[in-house]
Structure formats: C-alpha cells, structure tokens
N, C-alpha and C positions, 0 to 999 in steps of 0.2 A: 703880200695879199694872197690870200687863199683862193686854190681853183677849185672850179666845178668841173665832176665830166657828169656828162647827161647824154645817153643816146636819143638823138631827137628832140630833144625837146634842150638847350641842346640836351635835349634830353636821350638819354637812349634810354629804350623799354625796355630790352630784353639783351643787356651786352654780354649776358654770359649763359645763356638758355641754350636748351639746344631747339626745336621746329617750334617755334612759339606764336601764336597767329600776331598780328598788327591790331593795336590800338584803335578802329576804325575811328574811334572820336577823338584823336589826336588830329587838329587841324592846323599845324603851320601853318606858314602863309606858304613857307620852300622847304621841302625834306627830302631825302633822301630814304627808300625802304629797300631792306635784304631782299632777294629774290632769290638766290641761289647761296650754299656756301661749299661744296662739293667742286673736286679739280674735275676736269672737262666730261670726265662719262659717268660723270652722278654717280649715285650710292643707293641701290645694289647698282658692283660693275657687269657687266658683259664676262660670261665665261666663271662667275665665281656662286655657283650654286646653294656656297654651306652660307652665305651671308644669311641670318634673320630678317634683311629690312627685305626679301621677296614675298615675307608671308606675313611680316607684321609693318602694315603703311606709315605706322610714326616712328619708322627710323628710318625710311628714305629718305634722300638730301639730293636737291637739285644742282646743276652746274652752276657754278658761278655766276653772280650779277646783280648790279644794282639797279635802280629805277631813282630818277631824280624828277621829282612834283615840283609843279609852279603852282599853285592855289589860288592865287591872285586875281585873275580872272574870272569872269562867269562858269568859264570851263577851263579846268583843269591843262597843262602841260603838262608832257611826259618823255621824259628823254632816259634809254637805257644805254648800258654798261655792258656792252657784249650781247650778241645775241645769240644765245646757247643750243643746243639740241632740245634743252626743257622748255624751249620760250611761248609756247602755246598753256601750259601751265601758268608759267609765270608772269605773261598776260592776264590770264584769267585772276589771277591771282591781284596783280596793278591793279584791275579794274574791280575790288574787292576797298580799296582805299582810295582809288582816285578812279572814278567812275568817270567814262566819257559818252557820248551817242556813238560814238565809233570804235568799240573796244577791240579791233584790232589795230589801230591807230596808233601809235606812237609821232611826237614832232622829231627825233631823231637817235638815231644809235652810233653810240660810240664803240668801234671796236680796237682793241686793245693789240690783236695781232692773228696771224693765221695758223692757228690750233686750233682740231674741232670745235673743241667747249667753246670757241670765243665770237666763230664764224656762222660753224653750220644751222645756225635756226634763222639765217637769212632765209633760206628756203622759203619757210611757211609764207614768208608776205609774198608769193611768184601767185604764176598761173593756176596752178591747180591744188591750191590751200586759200590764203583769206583773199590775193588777189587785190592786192596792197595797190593805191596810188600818190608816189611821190614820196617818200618816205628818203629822209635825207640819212645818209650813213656817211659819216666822221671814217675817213681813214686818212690812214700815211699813203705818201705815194707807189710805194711797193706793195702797197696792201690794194689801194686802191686799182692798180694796174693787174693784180693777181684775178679779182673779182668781173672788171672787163674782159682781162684775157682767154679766161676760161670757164665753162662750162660747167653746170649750170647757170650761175652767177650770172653769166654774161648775159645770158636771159631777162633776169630782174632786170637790168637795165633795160634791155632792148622795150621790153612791154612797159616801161615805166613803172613798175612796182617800186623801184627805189632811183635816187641819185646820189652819186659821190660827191661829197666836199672833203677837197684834199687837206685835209692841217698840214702845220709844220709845226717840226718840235720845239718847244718854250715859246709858241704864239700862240696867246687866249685865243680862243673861240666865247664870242659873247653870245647869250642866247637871251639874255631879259633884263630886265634891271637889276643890277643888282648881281647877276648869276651868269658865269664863265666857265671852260674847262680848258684846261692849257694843258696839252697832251707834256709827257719828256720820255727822251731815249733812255732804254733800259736792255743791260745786256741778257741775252738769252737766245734760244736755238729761234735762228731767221732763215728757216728753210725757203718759205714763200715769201715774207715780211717784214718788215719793220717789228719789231717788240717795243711798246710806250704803257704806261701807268699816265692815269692821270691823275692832274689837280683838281678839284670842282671847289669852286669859290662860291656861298654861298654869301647874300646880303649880310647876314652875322656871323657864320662860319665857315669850315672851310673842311676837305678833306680831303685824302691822298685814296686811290686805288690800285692797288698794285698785284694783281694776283701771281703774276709768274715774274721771277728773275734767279737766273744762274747763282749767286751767291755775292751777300755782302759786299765781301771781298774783292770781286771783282768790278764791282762799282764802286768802291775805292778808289781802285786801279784808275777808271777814267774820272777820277776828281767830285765826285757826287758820295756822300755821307747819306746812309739814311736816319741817322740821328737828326744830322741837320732838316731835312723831309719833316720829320717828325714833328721838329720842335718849330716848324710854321704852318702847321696846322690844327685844327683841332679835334681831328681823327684820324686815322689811319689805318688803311683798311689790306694788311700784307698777305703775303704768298706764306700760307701752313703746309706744301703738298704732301709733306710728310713729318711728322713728329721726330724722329731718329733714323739712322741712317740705315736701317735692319729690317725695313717691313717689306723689300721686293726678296723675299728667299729666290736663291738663283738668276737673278739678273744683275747687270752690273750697273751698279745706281750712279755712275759717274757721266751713265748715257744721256740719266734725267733727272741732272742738276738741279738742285733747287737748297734755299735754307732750310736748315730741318729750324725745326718750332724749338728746339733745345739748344742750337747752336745761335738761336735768335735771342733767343731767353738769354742767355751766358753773355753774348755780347751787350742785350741793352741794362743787364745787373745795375749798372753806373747809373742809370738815367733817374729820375725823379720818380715818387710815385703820380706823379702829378702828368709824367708823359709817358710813366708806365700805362698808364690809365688810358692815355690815348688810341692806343695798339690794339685792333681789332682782326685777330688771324682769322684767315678766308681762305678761301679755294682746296680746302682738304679732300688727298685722295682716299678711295673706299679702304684704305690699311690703318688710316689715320686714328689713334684712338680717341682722339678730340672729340669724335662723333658720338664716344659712349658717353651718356651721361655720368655715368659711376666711376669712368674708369680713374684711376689714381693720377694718369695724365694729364687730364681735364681737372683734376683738384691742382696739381701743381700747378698750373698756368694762373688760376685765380687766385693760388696762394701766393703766388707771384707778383703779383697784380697787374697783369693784362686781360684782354677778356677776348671773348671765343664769337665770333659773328654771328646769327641767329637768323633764319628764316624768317620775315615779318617784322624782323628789327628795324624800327623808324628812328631818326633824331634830328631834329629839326637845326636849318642850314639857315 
C-alpha cells in the first residue's frame, strides 16, 4: 500500500521531427505529448556561448518530459513526467493542448529521480511563483525523503503547494480508468535517490520512460533486458544523452555513464522493424547531434529505423 507524507494536512505526429508544435485538433480520449526532449540543462547549455540555438529560438530544446492527458472528462487531467527547470514553459505549452481553468495545475508529477532536469522545477509551484495547492508528486522513498529533508523542498510541503505519495517499485499507481504508471528500479548514479523509468499503461496502449540509466549492460546484470521493456509495450521512450562516446573533449565520460545512441543502435540491430519502430530516443545532451536536423547522425537513426522524440509529439494511449 503506498504512503503519503503531507505536512499538516496510436498515432505519433511528429516521431522523427525535430521542435514540431502538437496537433491541437488531435483529440484522444488519453495521450501522452513531448514536453521536453534535451538531458537536464536544455539546449543552449550554461557556459557554452558558440551554440547557435542563443540567437536562433528553433533550435532550443527543453529538459526532458512528458505530460499524460485524460480527455475524458469535462475537463481535462494532467499528469507530468519530471518536473524540469523548463516547466513554466512546458506548462504553458500543456496548456496549448490540454487547456484547464487552472493552468498551473497539474493532477500529479511523477519524478523519475534527483538530477536537476528531473527535480528542480518543483520550485515554481512554492511560495513565490504559481503558489500551487495540493499538487500530488509520485516519488520513491529516498526521493521522497530527499524533498522533506531539505530545503527548499521542504517548503513546498510545509505551505502545502505539493504532497508526497510514496510508490514502490513494480506497483501500479492507478490514476483513472483505464490509465496506470508502475514506477521500476533502474541502475544509475543515486546520489540523493532512488533512479526509476516508468510504465504508463494507457486504455489501448502503453509506454516505457526511461531517460537516464547507466548502461544496457548493467541492467543485464540485475536480470532486466530492455528488449524485453520493449517488446511489452508500444513505445518507448529511452535515454539518448549522448550519441558516441567523444562529445565531452576533456572529461572523463565514465563519470556520466549513460547508452550512447550508437551502442543502442548496435545492440537492438536484431530486433524487428516493427520494435525498431517503437524506440523513441529522448533526454539528449546539448553535444548530441540528434538535435541537428541535417546532421548525418540523425539520418542514420531513421535509416535505421527508430525515431528521434519531438517537442509536441502526441500519440494516443
């Protein structure tokens, strides 16, 4: 049974685009839309001045995250996938296709672990931003424990801007008819937390979120295939944060593990084109050449036949 703590109280539009806006006249009844597809400090980074996306706005790319709609209702639910340093944007953005009376409102956030890009845009729903009430956030228990313990964070709770429900990993969280998310453990740096990807099970389909994990191979190790991931769903939304193993000149990339897009590619070669097709790479860092539309990188991935996640990208669950 999961806790709470509270102080006091299937289409896809756009699988291979790069910032492509959303469909507004695609009505599921449940979807899923792109909100972010950039690793945690979006695209231009902090510190790297020759990037073109400072002077030209359609090649920025926001942190990571999805947004899952309920339509079903009179009014709309909205449940997000991390809540970023861009989520003030990416709000604005939600509420572009799934319009509420209360657009800073979300019915709940799922976060994935404590890295900036997945954490820090708790903030905005506090005191001195939208000034959020009740806003339920999905964590693990180390995660959850992180956000009480300290500061700011520990704020949000106190004023009631938000409340923790603790999951556990491989038990669904039901949120509507039809529509569940069942966190799973995933190896990767737990400095402050727990690391999980989820499932989200939708009425007709279904999908994985996975932006960060250490490598394949070590999820081998503890008995989890993500072939197998794969092939029980019918999307998949994986960790891109780097294309090859060459794009930190000068640091040592063994710091910040991740699958390169090339060693992902190589190993899922075997799979069908039919679960190639499923494979949607996300969370790319600003080195990544994913993000050029041109580049020869972003041709092999589609000649390959996976596809590139897209800001705006909807496909119905």
């Amino acid at each position: 049974m999961r806790k709470t703590l509270a102080f006091g109280a299937a289409i896809v539009l756009s699988a291979c685009g790069g910032q492509t806006p959303s469909d507004n006249k695609l009505q599921c009844d449940v979807s899923l839309l792109v909100l972010g597809v950039a690793q945690d400090a979006g695209k231009p980074q902090i510190g790297n001045p020759d990037d073109p996306a400072w002077d030209d706005p359609s090649l920025r790319r926001l942190a990571s995250s999805l947004a899952l709609i309920d339509r079903r209702d009179d009014k709309p639910k909205r449940w997000l996938f991390d809540a970023t340093p861009d989520i003030k944007f990416q709000l604005h953005d939600l509420n572009k296709t799934a319009p509420t009376d209360k657009p800073a409102f979300v019915n709940g956030v799922f976060l994935t672990h404590a890295h900036i890009g997945h954490y820090a845009g708790l903030m905005m729903f506090g005191h001195e931003a939208a000034g959020a009430q009740n806003i339920q956030v999905f964590a693990m228990p180390r995660m959850a424990g992180f956000l009480s313990d300290n500061g700011p964070w520990s704020q949000l709770l106190t004023y009631h801007n938000i409340f923790a429900a603790i999951m556990e990993g491989g038990e669904a969280e039901p949120l509507a008819e039809g529509i569940s998310v069942t966190p799973f453990l995933v190896p990767h740096r737990q400095e402050f937390s727990e690391v999980v990807g989820f499932l989200i099970q939708g009425p007709e389909k279904s999908a994985i979120y996975l932006p960060d994990i250490d490598s394949w191979e070590k999820w081998d190790a503890e008995g989890t295939k993500i072939e197998d991931m794969i092939a029980g769903v019918d999307y998949a939304f994986l960790d891109a944060t780097f294309f090859s193993g060459d794009e930190l000149p000068g640091r040592d990339m063994s710091k910040v593990p991740h699958p390169t897009v090339s060693n992902s590619m190589a190993r899922f070669e075997p799979l069908s084109p039919e679960e190639k097709e499923k494979v949607h790479f996300i969370h790319m860092n600003h080195t990544n050449p994913l993000h050029n539309r041109s580049s020869p990188a972003r041709a092999e991935v589609k000649k390959s036949g996976f596809n590139i996640a897209a800001e705006g990208q909807q496909i119905c669950l």
